[in-house]
C-alpha positions in Angstrom: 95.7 80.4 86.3 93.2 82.7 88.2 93.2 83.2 91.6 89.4 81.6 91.6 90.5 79.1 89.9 92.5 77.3 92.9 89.6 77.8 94.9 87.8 75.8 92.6 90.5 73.4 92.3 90.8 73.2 96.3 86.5 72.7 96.6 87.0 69.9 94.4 89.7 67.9 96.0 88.9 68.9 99.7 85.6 70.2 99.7 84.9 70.3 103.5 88.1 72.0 104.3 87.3 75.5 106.2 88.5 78.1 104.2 86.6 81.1 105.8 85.9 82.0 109.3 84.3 85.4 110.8 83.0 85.3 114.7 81.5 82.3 114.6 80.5 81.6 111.3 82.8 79.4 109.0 82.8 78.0 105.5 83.9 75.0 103.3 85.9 75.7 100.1 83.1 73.3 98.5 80.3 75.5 99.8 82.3 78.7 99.0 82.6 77.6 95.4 79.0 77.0 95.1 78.3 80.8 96.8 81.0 82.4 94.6 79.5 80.6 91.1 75.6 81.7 91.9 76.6 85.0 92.2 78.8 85.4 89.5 76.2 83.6 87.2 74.0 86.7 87.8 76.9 88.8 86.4 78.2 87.3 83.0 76.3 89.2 80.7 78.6 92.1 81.5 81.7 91.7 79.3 85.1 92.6 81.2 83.1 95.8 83.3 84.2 97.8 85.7 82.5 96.4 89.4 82.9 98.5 92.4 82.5 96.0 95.9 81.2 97.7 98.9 81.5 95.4 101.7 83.6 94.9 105.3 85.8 92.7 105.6 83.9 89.5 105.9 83.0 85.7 104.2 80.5 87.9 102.0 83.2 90.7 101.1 85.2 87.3 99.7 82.3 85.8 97.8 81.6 89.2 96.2 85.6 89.3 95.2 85.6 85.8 93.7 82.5 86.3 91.8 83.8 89.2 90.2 86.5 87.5 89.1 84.7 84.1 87.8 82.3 86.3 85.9 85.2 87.7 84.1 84.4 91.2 84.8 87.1 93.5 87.1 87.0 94.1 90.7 87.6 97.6 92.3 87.4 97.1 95.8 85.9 100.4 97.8 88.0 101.0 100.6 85.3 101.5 102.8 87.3 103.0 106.0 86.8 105.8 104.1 84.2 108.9 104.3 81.6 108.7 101.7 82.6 111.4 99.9 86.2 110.3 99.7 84.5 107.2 97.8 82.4 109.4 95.6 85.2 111.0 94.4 87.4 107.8 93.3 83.7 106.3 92.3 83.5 109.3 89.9 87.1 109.8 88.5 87.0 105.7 87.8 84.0 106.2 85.9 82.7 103.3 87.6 78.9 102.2 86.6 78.5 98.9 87.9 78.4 98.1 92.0 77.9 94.9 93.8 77.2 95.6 97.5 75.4 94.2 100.5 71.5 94.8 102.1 73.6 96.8 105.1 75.9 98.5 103.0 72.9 99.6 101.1 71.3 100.5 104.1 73.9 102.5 105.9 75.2 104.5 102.3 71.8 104.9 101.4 69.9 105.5 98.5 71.2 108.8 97.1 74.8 107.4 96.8 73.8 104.7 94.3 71.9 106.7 91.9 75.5 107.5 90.4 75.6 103.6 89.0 73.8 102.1 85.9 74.1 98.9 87.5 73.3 98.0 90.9 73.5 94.0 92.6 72.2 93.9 96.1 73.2 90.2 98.3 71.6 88.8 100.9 72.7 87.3 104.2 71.2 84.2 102.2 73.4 85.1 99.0 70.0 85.6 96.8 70.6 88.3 94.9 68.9 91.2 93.1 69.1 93.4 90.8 68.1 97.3 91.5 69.2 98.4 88.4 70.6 96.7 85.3 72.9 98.7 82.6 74.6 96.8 80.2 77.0 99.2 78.8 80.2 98.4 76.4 83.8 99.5 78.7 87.0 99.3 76.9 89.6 98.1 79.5 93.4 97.1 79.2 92.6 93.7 78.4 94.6 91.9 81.2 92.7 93.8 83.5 91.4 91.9 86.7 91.8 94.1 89.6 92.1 98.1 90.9 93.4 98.4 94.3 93.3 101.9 95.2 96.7 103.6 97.1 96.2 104.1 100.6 96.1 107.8 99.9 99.5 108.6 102.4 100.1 111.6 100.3 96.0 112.4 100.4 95.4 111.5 96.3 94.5 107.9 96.3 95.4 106.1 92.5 93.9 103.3 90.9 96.4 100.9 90.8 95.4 98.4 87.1 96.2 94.9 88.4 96.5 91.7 86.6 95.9 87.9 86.8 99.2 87.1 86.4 100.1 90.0 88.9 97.7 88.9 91.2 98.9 84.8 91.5 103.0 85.6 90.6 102.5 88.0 93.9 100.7 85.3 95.6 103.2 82.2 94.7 105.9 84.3 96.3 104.6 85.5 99.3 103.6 81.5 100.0 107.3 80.3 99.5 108.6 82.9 101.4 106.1 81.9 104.3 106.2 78.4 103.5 102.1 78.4 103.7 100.5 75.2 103.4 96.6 74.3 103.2 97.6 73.7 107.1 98.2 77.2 107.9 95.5 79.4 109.6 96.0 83.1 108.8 94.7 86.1 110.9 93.4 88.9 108.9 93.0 92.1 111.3 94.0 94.5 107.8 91.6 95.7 105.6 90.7 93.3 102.6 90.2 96.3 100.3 94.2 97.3 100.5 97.1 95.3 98.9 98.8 94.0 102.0 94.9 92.9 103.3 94.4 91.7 99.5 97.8 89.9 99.5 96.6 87.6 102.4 93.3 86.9 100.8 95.6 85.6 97.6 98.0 83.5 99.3 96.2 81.6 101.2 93.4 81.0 99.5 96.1 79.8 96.8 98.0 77.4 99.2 94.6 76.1 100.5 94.4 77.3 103.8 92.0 79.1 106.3 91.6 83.1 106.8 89.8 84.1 109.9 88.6 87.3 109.8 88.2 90.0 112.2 89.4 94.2 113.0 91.5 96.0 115.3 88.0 97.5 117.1 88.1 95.3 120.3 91.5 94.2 121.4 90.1 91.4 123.5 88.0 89.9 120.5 91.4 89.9 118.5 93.5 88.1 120.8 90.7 85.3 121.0 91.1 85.1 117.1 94.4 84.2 117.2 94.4 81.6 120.1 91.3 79.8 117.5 94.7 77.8 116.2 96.2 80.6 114.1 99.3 80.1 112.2 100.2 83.0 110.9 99.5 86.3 112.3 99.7 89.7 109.9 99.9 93.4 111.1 101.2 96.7 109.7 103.6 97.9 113.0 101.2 100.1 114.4 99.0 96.8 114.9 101.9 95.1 116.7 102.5 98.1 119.3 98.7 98.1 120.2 98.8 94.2 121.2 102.2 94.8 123.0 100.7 97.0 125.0 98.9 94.0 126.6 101.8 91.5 127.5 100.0 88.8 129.4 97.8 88.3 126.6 100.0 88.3 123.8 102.3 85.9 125.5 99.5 83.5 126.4 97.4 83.9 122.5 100.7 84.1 120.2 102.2 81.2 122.3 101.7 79.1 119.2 101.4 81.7 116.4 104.5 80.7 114.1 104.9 83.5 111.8 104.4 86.8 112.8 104.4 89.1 109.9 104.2 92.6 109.0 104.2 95.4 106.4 102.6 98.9 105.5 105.9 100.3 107.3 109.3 99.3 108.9 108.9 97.3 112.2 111.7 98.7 114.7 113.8 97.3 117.1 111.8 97.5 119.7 108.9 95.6 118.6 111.1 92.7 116.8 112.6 93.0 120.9 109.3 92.7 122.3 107.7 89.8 120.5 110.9 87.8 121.3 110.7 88.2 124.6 107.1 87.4 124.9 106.9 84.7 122.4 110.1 83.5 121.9 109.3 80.5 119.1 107.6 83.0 116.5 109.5 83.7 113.7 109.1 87.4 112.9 109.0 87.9 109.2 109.0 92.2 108.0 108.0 92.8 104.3 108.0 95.6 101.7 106.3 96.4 99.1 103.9 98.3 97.3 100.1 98.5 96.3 101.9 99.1 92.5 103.8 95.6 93.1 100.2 93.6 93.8 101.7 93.6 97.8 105.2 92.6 97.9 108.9 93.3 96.9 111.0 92.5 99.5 111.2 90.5 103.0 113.4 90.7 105.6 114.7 86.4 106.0 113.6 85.1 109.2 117.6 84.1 110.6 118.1 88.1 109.7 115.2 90.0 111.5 116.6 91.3 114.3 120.1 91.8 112.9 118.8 93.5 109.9 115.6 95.0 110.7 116.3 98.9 109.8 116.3 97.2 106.3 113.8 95.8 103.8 116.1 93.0 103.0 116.3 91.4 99.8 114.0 91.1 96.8 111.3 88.5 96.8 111.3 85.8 94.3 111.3 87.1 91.2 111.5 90.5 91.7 114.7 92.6 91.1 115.3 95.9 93.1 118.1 98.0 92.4 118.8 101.8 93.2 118.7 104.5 90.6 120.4 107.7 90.8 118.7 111.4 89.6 119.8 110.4 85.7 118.1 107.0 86.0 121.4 104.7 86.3 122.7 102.1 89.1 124.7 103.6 91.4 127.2 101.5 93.9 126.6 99.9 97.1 126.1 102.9 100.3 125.0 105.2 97.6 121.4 107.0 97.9 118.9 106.9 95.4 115.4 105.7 94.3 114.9 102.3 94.7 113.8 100.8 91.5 111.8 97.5 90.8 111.0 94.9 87.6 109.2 91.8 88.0 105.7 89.8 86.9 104.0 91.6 89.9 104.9 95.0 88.8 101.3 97.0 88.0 99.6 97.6 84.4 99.7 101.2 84.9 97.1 103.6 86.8 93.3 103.8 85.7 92.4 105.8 83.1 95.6 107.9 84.1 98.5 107.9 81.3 100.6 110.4 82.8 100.7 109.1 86.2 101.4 105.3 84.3 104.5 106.9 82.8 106.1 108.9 85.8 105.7 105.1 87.6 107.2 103.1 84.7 110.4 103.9 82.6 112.1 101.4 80.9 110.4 98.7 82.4 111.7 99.8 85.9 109.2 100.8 88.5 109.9 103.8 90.3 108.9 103.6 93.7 109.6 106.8 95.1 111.5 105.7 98.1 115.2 106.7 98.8 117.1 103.7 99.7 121.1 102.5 99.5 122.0 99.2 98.3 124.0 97.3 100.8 127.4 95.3 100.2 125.4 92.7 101.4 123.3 92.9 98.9 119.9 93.6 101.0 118.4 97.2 100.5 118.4 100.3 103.1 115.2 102.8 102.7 116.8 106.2 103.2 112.6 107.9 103.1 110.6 109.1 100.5 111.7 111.3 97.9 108.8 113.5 98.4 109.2 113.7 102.2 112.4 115.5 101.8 112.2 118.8 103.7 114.5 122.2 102.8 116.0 123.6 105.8 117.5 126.7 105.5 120.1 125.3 102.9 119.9 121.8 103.7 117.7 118.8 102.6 116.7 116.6 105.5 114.9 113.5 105.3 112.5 113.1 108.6 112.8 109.7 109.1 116.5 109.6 110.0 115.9 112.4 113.1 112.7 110.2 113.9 114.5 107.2 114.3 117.9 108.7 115.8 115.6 109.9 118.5 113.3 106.6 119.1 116.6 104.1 118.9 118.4 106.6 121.7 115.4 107.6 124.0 112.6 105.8 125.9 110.0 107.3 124.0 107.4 105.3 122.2 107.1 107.4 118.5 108.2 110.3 117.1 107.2 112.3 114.4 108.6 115.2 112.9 106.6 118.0 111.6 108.1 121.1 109.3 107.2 124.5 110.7 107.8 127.7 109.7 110.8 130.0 110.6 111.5 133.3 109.9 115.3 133.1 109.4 115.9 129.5 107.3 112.0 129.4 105.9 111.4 125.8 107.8 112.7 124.5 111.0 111.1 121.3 112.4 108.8 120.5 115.7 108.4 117.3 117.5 105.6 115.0 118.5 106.3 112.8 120.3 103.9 109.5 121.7 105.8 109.2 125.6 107.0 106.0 127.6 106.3 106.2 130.9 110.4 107.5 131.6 110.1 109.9 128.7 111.3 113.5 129.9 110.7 116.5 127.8 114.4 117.9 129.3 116.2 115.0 128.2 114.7 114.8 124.7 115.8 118.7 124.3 119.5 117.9 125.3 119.6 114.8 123.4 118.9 116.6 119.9 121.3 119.7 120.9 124.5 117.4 121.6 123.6 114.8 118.3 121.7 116.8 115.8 123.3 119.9 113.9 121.9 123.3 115.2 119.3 123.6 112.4 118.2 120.6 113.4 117.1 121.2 117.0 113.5 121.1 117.5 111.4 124.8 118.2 109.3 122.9 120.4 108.4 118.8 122.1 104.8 118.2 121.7 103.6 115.0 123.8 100.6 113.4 121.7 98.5 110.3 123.1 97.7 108.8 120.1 99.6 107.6 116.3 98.1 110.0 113.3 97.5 107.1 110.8 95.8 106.6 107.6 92.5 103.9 107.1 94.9 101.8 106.4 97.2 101.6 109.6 100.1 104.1 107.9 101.9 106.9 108.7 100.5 109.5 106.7 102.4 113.2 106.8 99.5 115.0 106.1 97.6 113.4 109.0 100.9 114.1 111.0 100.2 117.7 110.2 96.6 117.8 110.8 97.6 116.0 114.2 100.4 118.8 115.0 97.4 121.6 113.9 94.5 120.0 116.3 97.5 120.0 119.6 98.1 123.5 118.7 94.7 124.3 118.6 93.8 122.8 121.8 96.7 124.8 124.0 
């Protein structure tokens, strides 16, 4: 069963039901089964194509999605936080032809950057439709092909991630008994649609029945009315939860009656788990893992467990099954590093139009996710970094997230981030920069990492920064980190 297909399924038994809301605009699943079927009517002379959405996140960016999956063709989402040219390139190395966008998205792109496509659907506010080109052209895709989510680009080369229908709703099922989501449950979505974690919450609660309402992390104030509307459910990546913390009156009075607060696109710390407790004591405060390549999620953190275990990922999501892999591709025993491995019904097709990259992720049957993790005796998993994050100093390989977090769990500092720079003696030595507490002193963050970190670990230099270097997405990203340590330099 297709994702669309519970919508249609939920318009026919409660019709009036809000499923959508955006400012203050709402609609019924029964009206949102009647948008999503006239513009997918429009579209099923094209047999299983290739459809690039350019849209916000919004009701219409939802209609588009749906349509594109009634019509039977496959959806490829443009993740629109991105420059132009970052979207001609994917647009190009897809070989995408067809494009289904919106009057302002045409508008603001203009008309040079369409002229790539055979196939052009322009919607109205009024959901009329037309055509500004029409190209009917034969694709040959893997046949269980519904949907291309495109990597968040953290290492700078986004993939087309090949998703399926059974990928999409297995992913979704899961996610909804781990939450417990009913058709009672309102969900905030602040993350961008066009992502998996953004997609994921489309999915599952469009599956259980529920409402999504809509809005971005642009105007704090406009966010925290959103979730006193009656939300249920509140999602973030952790960089989203340290912005709202940062106004404690507020959250404490809007997430007084949130239930669930959850998060992914990175490990929530301490800190934050510390800080939503304190000002909203009743949420339960659910951390997830996962992937774009798993359709959104592999593993959860259980609620009873979030503040005892929250340096892990937890344990696998129904039925998934994670295990750690050592350089030679076998199990190795519990406190032992190596890549954490995954199987399970939400595991990708492969990449698009990319064989090589398809069989570097896939061996076996395993996934290979790329992050460095221990298996605990516990049975819940550890993430040790990623493999590729690794850095060689002098004759040592150091994984920058364990420095990053000895020094946030042990200082009052807010972030750190360490950079590799170079040295003339072991080739790379590290920097610092560091986002500061009020309390945070440069001296004491020095002395710190000279009595607990080996001497080719002490930092050259401390760099305070104001701000976190993330991707579109709301992710770390260590080339951004980079480009962030390059700009302070520059301005000194």
């Amino acid at each position: 069963m297709k994702i669309d297909a519970y919508l249609t399924e939920h318009a026919r038994k409660t019709p009036s039901r809000i499923a959508l809301e955006e400012g203050n605009n709402s609609i019924s699943y029964g009206t949102l089964e009647a948008n999503v079927n006239d513009i997918a009517s429009s579209m099923r002379e094209f047999r299983h194509c290739r459809f690039a959405i350019l849209e916000e996140m919004g009701i219409q960016y939802i209609k588009m999605l749906m349509a594109v999956y009634r019509s039977d063709n496959v959806a490829i989402p443009m993740p629109i936080e991105m420059p132009s040219s970052s979207l001609e390139k994917i647009l190009d190395a897809g070989h995408i032809r067809n494009i289904i966008t919106t009057e302002t998205q045409y508008s603001k792109f203009g008309e040079a950057f369409f002229e790539r496509f055979g196939t052009v659907i322009v919607v109205s506010d009024d959901n009329s439709l037309k055509f500004l080109r029409k190209e009917i052209s034969v694709e040959s895709n893997h046949p269980e092909l519904r949907l291309v989510l495109y990597t968040s680009g953290t290492t700078g080369i986004p993939k087309g991630v090949m998703l399926s229908d059974k990928n999409i709703t297995t992913n979704a099922a899961a996610i909804i008994e781990i939450l417990n989501l009913t058709s009672a449950d309102k969900a905030a979505q602040v993350i961008s649609p066009h992502h998996a974690f953004g997609n994921s919450i489309i999915n599952s609660h469009l599956m259980s029945g529920g409402c999504i309402s809509m809005g971005n992390m642009k105007f704090i104030g406009s966010v925290f009315g959103l979730v006193e509307s009656g939300v249920t459910v509140f999602y973030g990546v952790p960089s989203t939860y340290r912005i709202l913390l940062r106004y404690p009156d507020r959250f404490k009075k809007a997430f007084s009656n949130v239930k669930i607060a959850a998060s992914a696109g990175g490990g929530m710390t301490e800190q934050i788990v510390r800080n939503i407790k304190e000002l909203a004591p009743g949420i339960e405060i659910l951390p997830m893992y996962g992937q774009t390549e798993a359709t959104a999620r592999l593993a959860y953190v259980p609620k009873e467990d979030a503040e005892e275990f929250i340096e892990t990922i937890g344990k696998p999501i129904p039925g998934v099954i994670l295990d750690v892999f050592d350089d030679n591709r076998n199990p190795v025993g519990p406190n032992i590093t190596g890549e954490l491995v995954a199987k399970g019904d939400n595991i990708l097709i492969g990449y698009l139009d990319n064989e090589d990259a398809t069989k570097k992720k896939i061996v076996d049957g395993w996934m290979y996710t790329g992050d460095l993790a221990q298996k605990l005796p516990n049975g819940y998993f550890k993430l040790m970094g990623r493999k590729d994050d690794l850095l060689k100093i002098g004759d040592h390989l150091v994984n920058p997230r364990e420095i990053e977090k000895s020094i946030e769990n042990n200082n009052k500092v807010s972030a750190v981030f360490v950079v590799p720079v170079p040295h003339d003696l072991m080739g790379t030595a590290i920097s610092l920069m560091i986002i500061p507490e009020p309390e945070t002193d440069i001296d004491v963050l020095f002395k710190f990492c000279r009595k607990n970190l080996p001497s080719h670990l002490h930092p050259k230099e401390i760099l305070f920064i104001e701000r976190l270097p993330l991707t579109e997405n709301g992710k770390i990203s260590n080339r951004l980190i980079i480009e962030e340590y390059k700009n302070v330099k520059n301005c000194m």
